[in-house]
C-alpha positions, -999 to +999 in steps of 0.1 A: -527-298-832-526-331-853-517-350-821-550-336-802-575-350-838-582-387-827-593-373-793-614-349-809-625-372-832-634-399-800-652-370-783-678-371-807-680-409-802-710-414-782-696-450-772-666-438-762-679-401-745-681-424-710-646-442-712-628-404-723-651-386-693-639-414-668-605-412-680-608-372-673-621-380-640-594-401-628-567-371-635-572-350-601-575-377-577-539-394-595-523-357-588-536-358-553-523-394-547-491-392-565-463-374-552-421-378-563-387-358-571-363-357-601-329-348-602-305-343-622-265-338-616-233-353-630-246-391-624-273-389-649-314-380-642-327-399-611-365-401-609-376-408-577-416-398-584-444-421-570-475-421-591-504-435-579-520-458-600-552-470-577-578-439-598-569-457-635-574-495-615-603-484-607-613-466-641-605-502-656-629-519-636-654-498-641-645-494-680-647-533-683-679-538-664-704-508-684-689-523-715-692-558-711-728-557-728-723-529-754-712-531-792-677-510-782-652-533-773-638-526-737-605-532-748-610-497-774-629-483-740-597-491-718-576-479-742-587-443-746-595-443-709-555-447-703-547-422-725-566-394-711-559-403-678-520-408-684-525-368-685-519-368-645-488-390-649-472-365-675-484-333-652-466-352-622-436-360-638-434-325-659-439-306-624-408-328-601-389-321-634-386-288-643-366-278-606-340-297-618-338-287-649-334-250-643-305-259-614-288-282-636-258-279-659-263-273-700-248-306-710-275-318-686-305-299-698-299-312-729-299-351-719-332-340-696-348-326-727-339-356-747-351-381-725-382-360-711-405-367-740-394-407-743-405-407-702-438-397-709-440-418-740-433-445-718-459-432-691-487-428-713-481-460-728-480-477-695-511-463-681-534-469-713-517-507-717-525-516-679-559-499-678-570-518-710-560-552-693-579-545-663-609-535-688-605-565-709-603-587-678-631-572-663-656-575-693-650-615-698-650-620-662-685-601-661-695-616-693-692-650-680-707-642-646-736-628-667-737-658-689-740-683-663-770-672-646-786-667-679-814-692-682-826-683-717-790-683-736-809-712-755-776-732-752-770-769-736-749-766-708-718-785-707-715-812-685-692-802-655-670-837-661-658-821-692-645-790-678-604-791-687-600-761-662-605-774-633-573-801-635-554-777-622-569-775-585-559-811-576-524-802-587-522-773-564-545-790-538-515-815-535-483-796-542-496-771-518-494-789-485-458-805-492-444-774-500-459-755-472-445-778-447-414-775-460-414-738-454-421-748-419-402-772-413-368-753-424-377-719-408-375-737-376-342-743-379-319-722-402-347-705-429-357-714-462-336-739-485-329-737-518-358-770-524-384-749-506-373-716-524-378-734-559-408-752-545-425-715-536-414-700-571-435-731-584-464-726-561-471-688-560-479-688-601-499-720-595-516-709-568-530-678-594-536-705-621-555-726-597-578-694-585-585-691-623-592-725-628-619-722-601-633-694-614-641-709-650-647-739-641-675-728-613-688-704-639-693-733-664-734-737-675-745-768-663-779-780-644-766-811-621-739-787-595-738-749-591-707-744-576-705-705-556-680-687-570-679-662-544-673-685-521-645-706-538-630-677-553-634-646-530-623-664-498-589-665-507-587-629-521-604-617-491-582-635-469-553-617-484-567-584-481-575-592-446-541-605-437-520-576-458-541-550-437-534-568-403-495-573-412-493-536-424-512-526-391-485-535-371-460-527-388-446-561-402-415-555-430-431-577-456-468-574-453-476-592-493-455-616-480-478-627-448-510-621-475-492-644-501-491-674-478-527-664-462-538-670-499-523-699-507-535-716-474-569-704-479-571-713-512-554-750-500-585-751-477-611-739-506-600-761-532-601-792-512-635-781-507-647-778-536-632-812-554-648-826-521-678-809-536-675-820-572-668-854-568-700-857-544-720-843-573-703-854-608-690-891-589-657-888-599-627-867-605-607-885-626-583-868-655-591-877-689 
C-alpha cells in the first residue's frame, strides 16, 4: 500500500488531476491496440508481445500543450502521465505471461518470477521516460510558437542575422544534393557503396538537425522577415507521412525507407527556399 501513496497523494493534486485522468484514459485503447505472446521453455523466456505505444504519444502531446502555460511543469505532468498509463503495458505483459508460466518447468517458473517484476520495471520506466520527452518537447515547441506571435512580450526582437541556428540549413542544403546523387548514381549500377552508405549515416541526423534549425530560427521575434513555419517545417514531415502511407499502400518492404528520402528531398527543396528567402530579406547569409 506504500507503493500506491504518491498516486494518492497526486490525486489530490489539482495540477496534476488532468495529466493522472489522461494517463487513465490512454490504458484501454493501449490494451486494444497491443497484442503479443511469451514463452518460456529450456532456451530461456522469449517475449514476443507488441505494445502499442501510439495512446501514450498521443497523451504526451496533449500533456505538453495544456501545460505549456501553467505553473506545473510538463515534464512532472508527462511524468505521472507515463506512470499511470504504463498500467496497460504491465496488464499486457502479465496476461501473455502467465500461459507460460503454468505450462512451464519449476526451474523455469522460478527464472520467470525473477525476471517478471524487473520487465515491468523496465516497462513502466520506459513508458513514463518517453511520454515525458514528448511532453517536454511539446511545451517548448508550443511555448515558442506562442511567444512569437506575442506582440506585447515587451521584449526587442532579435535581429534574424544573429540567429546561430540557422547555419545548419546551408550545410544540409549543400551536402544534401551530393549525397543524394550518389545514391543514384551507384544504384544504377551495382547498389549503394560504402562512400554513399557513410554519406547517408551523415545526412539522415543532419537532415533532423537542419528541420530543427528551421524551426527556431523561423520562430525567432523579429519585425524585418516572418518566416512560415508551417510551411518550411511541415512540408517535409507531411511529405513523409504522405510517402510512408503510399509505400505501405502497396505493399513496398521498406516503407520509412521511401519516407526517409521523401523528407530529405523535400526538405532539400524547402531549405533552399527559405535561405533564398532570408538572404532577400536580411541581404546576406554569411557565417560569423
Amino acid at each position: 500500500m506504500a507503493l500506491l501513496a504518491p498516486l494518492r497523494k497526486a490525486q489530490t493534486d489539482d495540477s496534476l488531476r488532468f495529466a493522472i485522468l489522461l494517463g487513465l484514459a490512454t490504458i484501454p485503447f493501449t490494451l486494444l491496440l497491443s497484442s503479443g505472446s511469451v514463452s518460456i521453455s529450456s532456451g530461456g523466456v522469449v517475449i514476443g508481445s507488441s505494445i502499442s505505444g501510439e495512446p501514450l504519444l498521443l497523451a504526451g502531446l496533449l500533456v505538453g500543450y495544456y501545460y505549456s502555460n501553467r505553473s506545473t511543469e510538463s515534464r512532472r505532468a508527462g511524468l505521472w502521465t507515463g506512470l499511470v498509463g504504463s498500467i496497460a503495458t504491465v496488464l499486457v505483459f502479465v496476461v501473455t505471461m502467465l500461459p507460460s508460466i503454468a505450462d512451464a518447468s519449476l526451474e523455469m517458473t522460478a527464472v520467470a518470477v525473477v525476471l517478471i517484476p524487473i520487465a515491468i520495471a523496465i516497462g513502466a520506466g520506459l513508458s513514463a521516460l518517453i511520454t515525458m520527452i514528448v511532453a517536454v518537447i511539446t511545451d517548448r515547441v508550443t511555448t515558442r510558437l506562442r511567444n512569437r506571435n506575442r506582440s506585447d512580450t515587451g521584449e526587442t526582437p532579435e535581429p534574424a542575422a544573429s540567429s546561430n541556428w540557422w547555419r545548419a540549413v546551408p550545410v544540409y542544403a549543400l551536402l544534401a544534393p551530393i549525397v543524394l546523387l550518389s545514391v543514384w548514381l551507384e544504384s544504377l549500377d551495382s547498389g549503394v557503396g560504402v562512400v554513399t552508405f557513410l554519406g547517408l549515416l551523415i545526412l539522415v541526423p543532419l537532415s533532423i538537425v537542419a528541420l530543427v534549425a528551421l524551426f527556431i530560427d523561423a520562430t525567432e521575434p523579429r519585425t524585418d522577415w516572418i518566416p512560415s513555419v508551417g510551411i518550411y517545417v511541415g512540408i517535409p514531415i507531411a511529405l513523409y507521412a504522405l510517402v510512408y502511407l503510399a509505400s505501405a499502400s502497396q505493399g513496398r518492404m521498406e516503407p520509412s525507407g521511401d519516407a526517409w528520402y521523401g523528407f530529405i528531398v523535400a526538405l532539400w527543396i524547402v531549405a533552399a527556399v527559405y535561405l533564398a528567402d532570408r538572404y532577400r530579406h536580411i541581404g546576406t547569409l554569411q557565417f560569423r
